[in-house]
N, C-alpha and C positions, 0 to 999 in steps of 0.2 A: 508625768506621774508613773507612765509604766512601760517597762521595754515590747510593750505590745505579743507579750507570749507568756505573761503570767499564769495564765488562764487560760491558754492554748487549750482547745479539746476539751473543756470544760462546763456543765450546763450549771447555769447561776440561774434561781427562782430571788427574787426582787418582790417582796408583799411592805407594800408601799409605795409603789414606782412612780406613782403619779404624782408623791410629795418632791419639794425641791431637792431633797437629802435623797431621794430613793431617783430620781432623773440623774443628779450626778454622779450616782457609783453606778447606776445601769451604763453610762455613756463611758465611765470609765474602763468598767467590766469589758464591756464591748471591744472599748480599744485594744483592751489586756488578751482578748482572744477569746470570751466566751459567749456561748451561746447562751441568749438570756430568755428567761420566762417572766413575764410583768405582772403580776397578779395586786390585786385590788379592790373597789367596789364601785370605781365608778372609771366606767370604761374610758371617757374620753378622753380624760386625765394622761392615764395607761400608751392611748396610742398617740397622744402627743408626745411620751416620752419614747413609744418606740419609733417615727419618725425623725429621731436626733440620734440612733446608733447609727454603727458602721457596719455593727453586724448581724447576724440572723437573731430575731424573735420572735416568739409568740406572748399572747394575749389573754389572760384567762383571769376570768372573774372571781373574784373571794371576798366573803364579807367572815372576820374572824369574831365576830358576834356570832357567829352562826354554827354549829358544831355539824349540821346538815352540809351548808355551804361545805367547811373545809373538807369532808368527809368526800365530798363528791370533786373538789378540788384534788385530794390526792389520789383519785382515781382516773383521773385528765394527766396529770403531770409524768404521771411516771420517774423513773430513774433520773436522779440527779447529783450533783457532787455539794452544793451549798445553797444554803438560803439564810437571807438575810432579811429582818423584818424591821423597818422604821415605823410600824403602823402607831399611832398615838390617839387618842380622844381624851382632851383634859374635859376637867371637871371641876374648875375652879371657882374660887368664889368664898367668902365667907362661910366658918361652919355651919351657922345658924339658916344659911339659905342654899344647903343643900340639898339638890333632889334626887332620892332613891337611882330611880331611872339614871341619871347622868350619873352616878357612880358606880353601878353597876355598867356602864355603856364605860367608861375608864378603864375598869378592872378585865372586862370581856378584851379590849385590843390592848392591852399593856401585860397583863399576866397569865388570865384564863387561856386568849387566842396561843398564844406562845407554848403552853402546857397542851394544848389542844393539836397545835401543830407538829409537836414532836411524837405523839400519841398518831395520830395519823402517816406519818410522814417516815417517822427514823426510821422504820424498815426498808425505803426507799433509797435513802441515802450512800454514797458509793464508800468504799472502805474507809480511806482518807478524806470525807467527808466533813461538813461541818454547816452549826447552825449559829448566826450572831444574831442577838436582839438587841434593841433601843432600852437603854436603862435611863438615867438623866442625875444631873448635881441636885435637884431639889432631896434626894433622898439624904442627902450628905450634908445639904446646908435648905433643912424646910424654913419656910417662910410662912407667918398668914396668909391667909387667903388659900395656900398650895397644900395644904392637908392630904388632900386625896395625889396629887400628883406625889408628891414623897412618900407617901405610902406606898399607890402603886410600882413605881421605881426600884426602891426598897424590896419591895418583895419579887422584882424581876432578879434584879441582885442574886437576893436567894435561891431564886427556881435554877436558874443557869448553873448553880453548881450542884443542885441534886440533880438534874437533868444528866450533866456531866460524868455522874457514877450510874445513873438507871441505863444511860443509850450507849455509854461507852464499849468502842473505841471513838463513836461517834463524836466527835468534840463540840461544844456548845462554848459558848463566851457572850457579853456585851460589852456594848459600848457604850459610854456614859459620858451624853455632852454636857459642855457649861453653857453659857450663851452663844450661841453662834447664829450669825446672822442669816437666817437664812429666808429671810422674809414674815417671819412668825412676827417679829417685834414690829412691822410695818406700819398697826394698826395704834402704835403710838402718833404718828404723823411728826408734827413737826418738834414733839419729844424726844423721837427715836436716836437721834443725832447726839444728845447731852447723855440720853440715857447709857448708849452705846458707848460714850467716852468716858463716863464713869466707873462703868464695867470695867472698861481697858487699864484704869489710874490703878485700880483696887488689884486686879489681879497681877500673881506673880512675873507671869508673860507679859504683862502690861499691853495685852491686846485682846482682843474678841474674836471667836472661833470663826471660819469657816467653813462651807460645806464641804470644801476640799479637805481641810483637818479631819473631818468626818473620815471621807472616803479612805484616807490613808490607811486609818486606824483599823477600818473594817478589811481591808485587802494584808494590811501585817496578821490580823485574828484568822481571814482564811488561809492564807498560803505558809502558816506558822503551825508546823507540825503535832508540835509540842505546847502548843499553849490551850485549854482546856477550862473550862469552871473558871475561869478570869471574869473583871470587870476592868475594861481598858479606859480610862480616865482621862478626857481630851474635852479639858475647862479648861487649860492656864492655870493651873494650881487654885482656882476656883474654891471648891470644895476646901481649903485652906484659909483663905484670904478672912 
C-alpha cells in the first residue's frame, strides 16, 4: 500500500486507534514513515495497536466527550502534521426508544468531539497540515432504526467544510464508508455471510468495503495537497444503489 516514505518525517495523531479502522491506518502510517500518536479512551486497545507498528509511538488518552479531556490532550501532543479521527458511538434503535443520554454520547464523538478538536488543536497543526474525520453512507441513504446515525454523519458532512474555510490553510476532509467489514457486522453471527453478499449483489462494485479501502482513501485526503472541505465516498456506489 505504500512506498514506505509517504509519510517520512511526519507525526500522525490516530483518535481511534484502538478501532479495527484506526489499527490499520496506524500500521499503515507506520509503514509509510510516520511517527504516530494513538489517542483514545481506553488504553489497552491503544497499545495493542501500538505493539503491531514498525514504528515509533506514543500513547495518550482522550475521551472526545470530554471538552476537559481534549483540552489537556492538546496540551500533551504538541506540534503535528495530521489527524485522523474514526471515533464513533452509534445510537441506534427505533425512534420511539431513544435515549437522550445515548444521543447525545453520538453527537459528542461524531460532530461535537471533531468541532472540539479542531478548536483545540488547528493551532497546532504544521502548514501542510490536515484533519480527516469518519462521516458514513447512512447520511446519504438513512434507514429506520439509523435516525441518529444519518443525522450525525450528515452533519460531519457539513462541519468539514465550514472547518475548511475557518482553519484554512489547514485542510479538513472526510471519509465516508458504505459497508465495510470490519468486524462491526460480526454480531450478526451466522447472518453475517448472506447479509454481507447481499450488500456485495446491490452495490455498483459488486463487493463490500474493506479496512484497507478505508486506509487508502484517508492516506489520498492526507498527502493530497489540494483536496479540502471534501467528503471522500468509499461505499461501492452504495449511497446510489
Amino acid at each position: 500500500m505504500s512506498d514506505g516514505t509517504l509519510l517520512q518525517g511526519q507525526r500522525l495523531v490516530v483518535v481511534g486507534a484502538g478501532s479495527r479502522t484506526g489499527r490499520e491506518l496506524a500500521k499503515a502510517a507506520s509503514a509509510a514513515g510516520a511517527t504516530l500518536v494513538l489517542a483514545g479512551p481506553d488504553p489497552r486497545k491503544l497499545e495493542w495497536t501500538a505493539g503491531e507498528l514498525s514504528g515509533p509511538c506514543e500513547v495518550l488518552a482522550l475521551d472526545l466527550t470530554d471538552e476537559r479531556s481534549i483540552a489537556e490532550f492538546a496540551g500533551r501532543v504538541g506540534r503535528f502534521d495530521h489527524l485522523v479521527s474514526t471515533a464513533a458511538v452509534p445510537a441506534n434503535g427505533p425512534l420511539k426508544d431513544l435515549e437522550l443520554a445515548d444521543v447525545q454520547r453520538a453527537f459528542s464523538a461524531k460532530v461535537i468531539g471533531p468541532l472540539l478538536l479542531a478548536k483545540h488543536l488547528a493551532g497546532q497543526v504544521s502548514e501542510r497540515g490536515s484533519f480527516t474525520f469518519f462521516s458514513g453512507v447512512a447520511a446519504w441513504r438513512p434507514a429506520p432504526a439509523r435516525t441518529v446515525m444519518a443525522t450525525t454523519n450528515g452533519a460531519l458532512a457539513f462541519l468539514v467544510q465550514a472547518l475548511a474555510v475557518e482553519i484554512a490553510p489547514v485542510r479538513v476532509n472526510a471519509v465516508s464508508p458504505g459497508i465495510v467489514d470490519t468486524g462491526s457486522w460480526d454480531g450478526l453471527g451466522a447472518d453475517k455471510e448472506a447479509f454481507l453478499r447481499g450488500v456485495a449483489e446491490r452495490n455498483p462494485a459488486r463487493r463490500v468495503g474493506s479496512p484497507q479501502d478505508l486506509v487508502k482513501a484517508v492516506l489520498y485526503a492526507i498527502d493530497n495537497p489540494y483536496v479540502t472541505g471534501t467528503v471522500l465516498h468509499v461505499d461501492g456506489g452504495g449511497r446510489l444503489a
